[in-house]
C-alpha positions in Angstrom: 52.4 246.3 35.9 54.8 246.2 38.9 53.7 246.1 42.3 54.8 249.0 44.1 56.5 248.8 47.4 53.8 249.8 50.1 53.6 247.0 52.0 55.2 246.0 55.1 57.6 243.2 53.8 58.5 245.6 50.5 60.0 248.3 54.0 61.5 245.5 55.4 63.1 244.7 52.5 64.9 247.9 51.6 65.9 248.0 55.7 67.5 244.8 55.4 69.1 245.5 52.1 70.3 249.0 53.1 71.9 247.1 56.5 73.2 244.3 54.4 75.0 247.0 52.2 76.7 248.3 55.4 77.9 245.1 55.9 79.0 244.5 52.6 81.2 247.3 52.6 82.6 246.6 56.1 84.1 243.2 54.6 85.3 244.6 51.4 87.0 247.1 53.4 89.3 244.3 55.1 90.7 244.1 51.7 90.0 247.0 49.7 91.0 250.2 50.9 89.2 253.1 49.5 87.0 252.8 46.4 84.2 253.8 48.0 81.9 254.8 44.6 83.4 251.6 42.7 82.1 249.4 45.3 78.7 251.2 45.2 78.6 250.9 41.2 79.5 247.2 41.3 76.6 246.8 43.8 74.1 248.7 41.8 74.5 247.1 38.7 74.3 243.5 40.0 70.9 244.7 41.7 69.8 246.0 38.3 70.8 242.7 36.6 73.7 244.2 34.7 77.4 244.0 33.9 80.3 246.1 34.1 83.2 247.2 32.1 86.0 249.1 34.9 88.9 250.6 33.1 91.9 251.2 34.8 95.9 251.0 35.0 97.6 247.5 36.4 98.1 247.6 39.6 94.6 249.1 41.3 93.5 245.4 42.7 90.7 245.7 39.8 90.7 241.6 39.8 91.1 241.9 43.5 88.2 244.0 44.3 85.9 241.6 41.9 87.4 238.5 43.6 86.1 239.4 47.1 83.1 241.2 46.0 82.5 237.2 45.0 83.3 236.0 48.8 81.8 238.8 50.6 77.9 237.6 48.2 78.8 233.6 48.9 78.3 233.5 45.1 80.0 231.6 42.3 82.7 233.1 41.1 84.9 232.6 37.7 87.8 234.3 36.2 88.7 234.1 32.3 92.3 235.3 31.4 91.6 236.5 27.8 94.2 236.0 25.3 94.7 236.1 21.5 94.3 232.5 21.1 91.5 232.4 23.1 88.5 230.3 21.6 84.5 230.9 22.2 84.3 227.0 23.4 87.0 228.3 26.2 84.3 230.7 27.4 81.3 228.6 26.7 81.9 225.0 27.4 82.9 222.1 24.7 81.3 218.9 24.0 83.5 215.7 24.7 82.7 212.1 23.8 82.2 209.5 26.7 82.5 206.3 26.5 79.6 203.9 29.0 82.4 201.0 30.0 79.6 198.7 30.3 77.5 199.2 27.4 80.7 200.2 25.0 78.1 202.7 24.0 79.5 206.3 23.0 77.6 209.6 23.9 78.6 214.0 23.8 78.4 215.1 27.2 78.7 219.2 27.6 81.7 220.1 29.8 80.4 223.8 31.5 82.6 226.3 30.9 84.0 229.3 33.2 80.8 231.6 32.4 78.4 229.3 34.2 78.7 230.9 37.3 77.6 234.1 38.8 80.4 236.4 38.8 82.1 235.9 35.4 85.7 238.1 35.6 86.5 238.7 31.6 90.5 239.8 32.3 92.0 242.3 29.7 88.3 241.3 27.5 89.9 243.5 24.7 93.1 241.3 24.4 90.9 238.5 22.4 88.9 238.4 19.1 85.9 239.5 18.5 84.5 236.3 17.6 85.3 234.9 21.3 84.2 238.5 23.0 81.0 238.0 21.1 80.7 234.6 22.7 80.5 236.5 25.9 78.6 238.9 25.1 76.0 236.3 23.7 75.6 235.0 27.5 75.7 238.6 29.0 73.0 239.2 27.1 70.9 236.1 26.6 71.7 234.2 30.0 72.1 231.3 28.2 74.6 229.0 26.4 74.2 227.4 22.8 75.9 224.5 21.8 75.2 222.0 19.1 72.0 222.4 19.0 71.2 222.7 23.3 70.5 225.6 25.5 72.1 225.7 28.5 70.4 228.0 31.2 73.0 229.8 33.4 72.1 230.4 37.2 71.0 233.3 38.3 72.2 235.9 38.9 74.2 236.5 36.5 77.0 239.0 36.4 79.9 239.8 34.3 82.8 242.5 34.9 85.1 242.7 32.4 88.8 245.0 32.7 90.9 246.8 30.5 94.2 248.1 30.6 93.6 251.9 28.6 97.1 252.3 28.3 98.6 249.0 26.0 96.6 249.5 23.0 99.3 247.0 20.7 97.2 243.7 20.1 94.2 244.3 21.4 90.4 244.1 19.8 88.8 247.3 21.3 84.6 246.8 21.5 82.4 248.0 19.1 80.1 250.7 20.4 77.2 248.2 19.7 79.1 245.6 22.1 79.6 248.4 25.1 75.9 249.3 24.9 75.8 246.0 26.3 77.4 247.0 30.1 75.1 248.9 32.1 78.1 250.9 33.6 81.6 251.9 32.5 84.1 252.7 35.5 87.2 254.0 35.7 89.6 253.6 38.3 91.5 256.0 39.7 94.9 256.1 41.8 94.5 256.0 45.2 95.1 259.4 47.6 98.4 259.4 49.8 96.6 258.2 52.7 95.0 255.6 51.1 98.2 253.7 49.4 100.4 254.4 52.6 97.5 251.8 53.8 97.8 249.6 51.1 101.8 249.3 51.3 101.2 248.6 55.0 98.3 245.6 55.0 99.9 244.0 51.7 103.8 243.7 53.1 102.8 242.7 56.5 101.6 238.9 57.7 97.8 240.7 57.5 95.7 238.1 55.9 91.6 239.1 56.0 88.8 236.4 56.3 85.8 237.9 54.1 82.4 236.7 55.8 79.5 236.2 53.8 76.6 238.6 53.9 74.0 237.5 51.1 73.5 234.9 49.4 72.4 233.9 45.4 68.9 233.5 46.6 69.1 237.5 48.9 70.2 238.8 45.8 67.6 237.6 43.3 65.2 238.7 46.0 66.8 242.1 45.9 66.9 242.4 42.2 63.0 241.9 42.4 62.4 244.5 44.6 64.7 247.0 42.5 61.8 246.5 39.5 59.1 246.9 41.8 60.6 250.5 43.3 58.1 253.1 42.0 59.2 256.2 40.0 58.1 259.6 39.7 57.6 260.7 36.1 59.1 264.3 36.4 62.6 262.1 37.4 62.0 259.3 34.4 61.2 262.4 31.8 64.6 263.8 33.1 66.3 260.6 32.3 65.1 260.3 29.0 65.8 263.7 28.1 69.4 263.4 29.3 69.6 260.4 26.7 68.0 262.2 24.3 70.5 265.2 24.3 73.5 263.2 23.9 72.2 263.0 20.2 73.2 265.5 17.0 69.9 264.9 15.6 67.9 265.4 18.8 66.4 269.4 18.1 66.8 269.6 21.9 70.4 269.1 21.6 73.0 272.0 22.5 75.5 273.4 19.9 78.2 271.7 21.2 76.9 268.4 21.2 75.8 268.8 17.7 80.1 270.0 17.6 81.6 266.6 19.5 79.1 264.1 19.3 78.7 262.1 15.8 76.6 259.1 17.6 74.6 259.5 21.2 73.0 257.6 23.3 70.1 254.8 22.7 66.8 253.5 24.9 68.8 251.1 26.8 71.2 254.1 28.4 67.8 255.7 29.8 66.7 252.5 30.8 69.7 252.1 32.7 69.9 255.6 34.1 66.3 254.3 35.8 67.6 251.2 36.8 70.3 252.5 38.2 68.9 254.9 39.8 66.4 252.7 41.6 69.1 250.0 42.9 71.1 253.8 44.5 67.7 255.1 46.1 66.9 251.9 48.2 70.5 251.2 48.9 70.5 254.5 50.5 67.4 253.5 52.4 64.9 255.6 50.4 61.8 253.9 49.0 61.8 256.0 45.1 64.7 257.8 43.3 64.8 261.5 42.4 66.6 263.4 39.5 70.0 263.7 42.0 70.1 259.5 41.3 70.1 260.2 37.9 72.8 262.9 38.1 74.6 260.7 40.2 75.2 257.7 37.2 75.1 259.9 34.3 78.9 259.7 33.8 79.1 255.8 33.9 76.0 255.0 32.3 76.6 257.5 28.9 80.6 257.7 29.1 81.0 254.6 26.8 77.8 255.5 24.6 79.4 258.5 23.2 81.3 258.4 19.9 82.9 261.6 19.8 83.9 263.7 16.3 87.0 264.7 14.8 86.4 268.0 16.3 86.3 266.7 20.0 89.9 264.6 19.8 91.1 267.4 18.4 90.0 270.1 21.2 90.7 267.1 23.7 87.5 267.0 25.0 86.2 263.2 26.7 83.3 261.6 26.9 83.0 262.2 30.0 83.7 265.8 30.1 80.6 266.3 27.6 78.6 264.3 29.9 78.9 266.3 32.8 78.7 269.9 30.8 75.2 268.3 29.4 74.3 267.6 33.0 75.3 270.8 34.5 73.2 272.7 31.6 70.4 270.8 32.4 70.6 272.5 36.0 70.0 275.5 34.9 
């Protein structure tokens, strides 16, 4: 069982994590402007030990924001541009043959690939085969590399965010619904308010160039992820969680007419499991020591959005994923 916080290092914890947060966001800002509940999102998932799918048009600094996230947590950090002709050994690593000059003696050595490192960017993921997404996947979900026969650990933490552009849909290899259950959170980013891009012409067209500090390190963060697992839970807010989960599907008896209507596939375990999660890592980052249901409500939309697969009778009513979602959790209000 996991230990509870109640002790006085456990509060210290969540007070240094909740100031460390602050401080997170104050050098993100010097680069990112706005963004506010991405940022948040990208935080809570790595303190769950997830990964992140953000969907969004070119042009909204989505590589940007991940690239500094990477500074700003003095981690690792490792981009992958993926392409049609992009192989699994590109992802992975490939094994060369090196010759000892002295000996004349020939060995395979393993040359690490991009994905051993702790923040993996997967570019446009849906541009490349499924053979080399599942390559990624494989890591995401394993934390660990195959290759001829060796395993490979990859250092901790581990976190992957992978884009997609949602408007070029010529060429591309859209995920399976078994390969999304895979991210914890699916986020979608939107076009910044007037204010907010006045801002961004002005700090990208001038001489302004930010220096990002570090504020934690590999080692805070595995700490942090700890302490997420050990935050205790009421039942009332977990038997919420899973219910939510469990109305999302047709053959739940608990589940309204209309989601018997738009919904042909819900949501599995992992999306209550990650509703918990999720709603653990937002309670201490907001300084409280336990979650309630409002945590819950709060991640709903990115934690079911991509577990949906809608009916014919949805696309033809235009209804979204994400539109269900937040009908199912304003019934469950009232």
């Amino acid at each position: 069982m996991a230990k509870k916080i109640k002790t006085t290092g456990d509060v210290e914890s969540v007070k240094r994590l909740t100031s460390a947060y602050a401080d997170l966001r104050k050098e993100i800002g010097k680069v990112i402007v706005g963004q506010d509940i991405i940022i948040e999102h990208l935080f809570l998932t790595l303190l769950s030990r997830g990964h992140c799918l953000l969907i969004g048009v070119p042009g909204l600094a989505k590589t940007l924001l991940i690239k500094t996230l990477a500074q700003a947590l003095d981690l690792k950090f490792s981009r992958i541009q993926f392409t049609p002709d992009l192989m699994p050994s590109d992802i992975t690593g490939t094994e060369i043959i090196e010759e000892n000059i002295s000996t004349r003696t020939k060995t395979f050595k393993f040359i690490h690939g991009p994905v051993f490192a702790n923040i993996v960017l997967a570019d446009e993921i849906n541009r490349t085969p499924p053979k080399t997404q599942a390559a990624l996947l494989e890591a995401m979900q394993e934390h660990h590399v195959t290759a001829a026969g060796e395993t490979y650990v990859l250092d901790e933490p581990f976190f992957v965010l992978a884009t997609q552009n949602p408007i070029e849909q010529e060429g591309t290899y859209p995920l399976p619904e078994a390969q999304l259950d895979r991210f914890m959170l699916n986020l979608w980013l939107e076009y910044p308010s007037f204010a907010e891009e006045v801002q961004i012409v002005k700090s990208t067209t001038s001489r302004y160039d930010a220096t990002v500090n570090h504020v934690l390190s590999a080692d805070d963060i595995i700490e942090f992820q700890n302490l997420v697992r050990s935050v205790p839970v009421a039942d009332n807010v977990i038997q919420f969680a899973v219910q939510l989960s469990e109305r999302t599907r047709p053959s739940s008896p608990d589940a309204p007419a209309y989601i018997k209507n738009w919904i042909t596939w819900g949501a599995g375990p992992r999306a209550s499991q990650y509703l918990i999660l999720g709603a653990k890592s937002r309670a201490i980052l907001h300084g409280r020591f336990t979650p309630d249901i409002e945590d819950v409500k709060a991640i709903a939309g990115p934690v079911l959005r991509h577990r949906l697969v809608t009916s014919f009778n949805a696309e033809a009513e235009g209804v979204s994923t994400i539109q269900i979602v937040e009908k199912l959790v304003q019934d469950m209000n009232e």
